[in-house]
N, C-alpha and C positions, 0 to 999 in steps of 0.2 A: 657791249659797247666798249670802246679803247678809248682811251683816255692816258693823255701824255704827261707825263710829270716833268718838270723844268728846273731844271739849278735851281734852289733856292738861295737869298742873300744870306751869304754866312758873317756878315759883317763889313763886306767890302766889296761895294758893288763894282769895282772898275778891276778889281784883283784878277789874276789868272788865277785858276784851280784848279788844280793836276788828281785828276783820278788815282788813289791809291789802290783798292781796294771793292770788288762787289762782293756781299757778303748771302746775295740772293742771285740763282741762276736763270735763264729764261724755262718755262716751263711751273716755278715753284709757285704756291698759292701767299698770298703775302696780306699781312694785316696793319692795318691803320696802329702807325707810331712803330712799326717794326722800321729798325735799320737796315734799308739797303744797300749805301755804298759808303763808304769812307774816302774821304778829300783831303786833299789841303791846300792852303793859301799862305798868303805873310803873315797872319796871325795865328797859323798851325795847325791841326789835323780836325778836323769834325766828322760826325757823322752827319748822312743825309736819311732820313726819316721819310716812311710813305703817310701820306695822309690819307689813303683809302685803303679798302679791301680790295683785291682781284688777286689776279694772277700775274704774276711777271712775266709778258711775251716778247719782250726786246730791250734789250741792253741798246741806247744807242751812242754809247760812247765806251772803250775800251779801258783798261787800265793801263797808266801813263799816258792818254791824251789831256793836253790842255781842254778846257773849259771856261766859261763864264756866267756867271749870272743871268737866268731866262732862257740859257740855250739845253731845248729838250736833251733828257739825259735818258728818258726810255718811256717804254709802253706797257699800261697795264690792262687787261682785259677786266672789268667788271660787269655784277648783273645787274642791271638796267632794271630788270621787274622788283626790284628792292627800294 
């Protein structure tokens, strides 16, 4: 099953957020509270954290695009029979 991860609020929901950094590629297995991308906003750089287990199968934003809060940032493949 795929399951979409979304910007999370890093403190400012109205903020732009400029993709720094993916620190996971599509393809890698990825586990709940691993770091997968680094951001930033007006109040400065965070990381974004998976909250599941699966697989990384799509980046769907690049590094240096804008961003905001809620708007899907990628796709993870997990297993369902779990």
């Amino acid at each position: 099953m795929n399951v979409k991860i979304k910007m999370p609020d890093i403190g400012n929901s109205e903020a732009e957020i400029e993709i720094k950094n993916w620190r996971v590629a599509p393809g890698e297995t990825i586990k709940r509270g691993q770091v997968l991308l680094d951001v930033e906003a007006d109040k400065g750089v965070a990381e974004v954290e998976s909250f599941l287990n699966g697989v990384l199968t799509q980046q769907c934003v690049n590094v240096g695009d804008i961003t905001q809060t809620g708007q899907i940032i990628a796709i993870v493949s997990v297993d369902d029979t779990q």
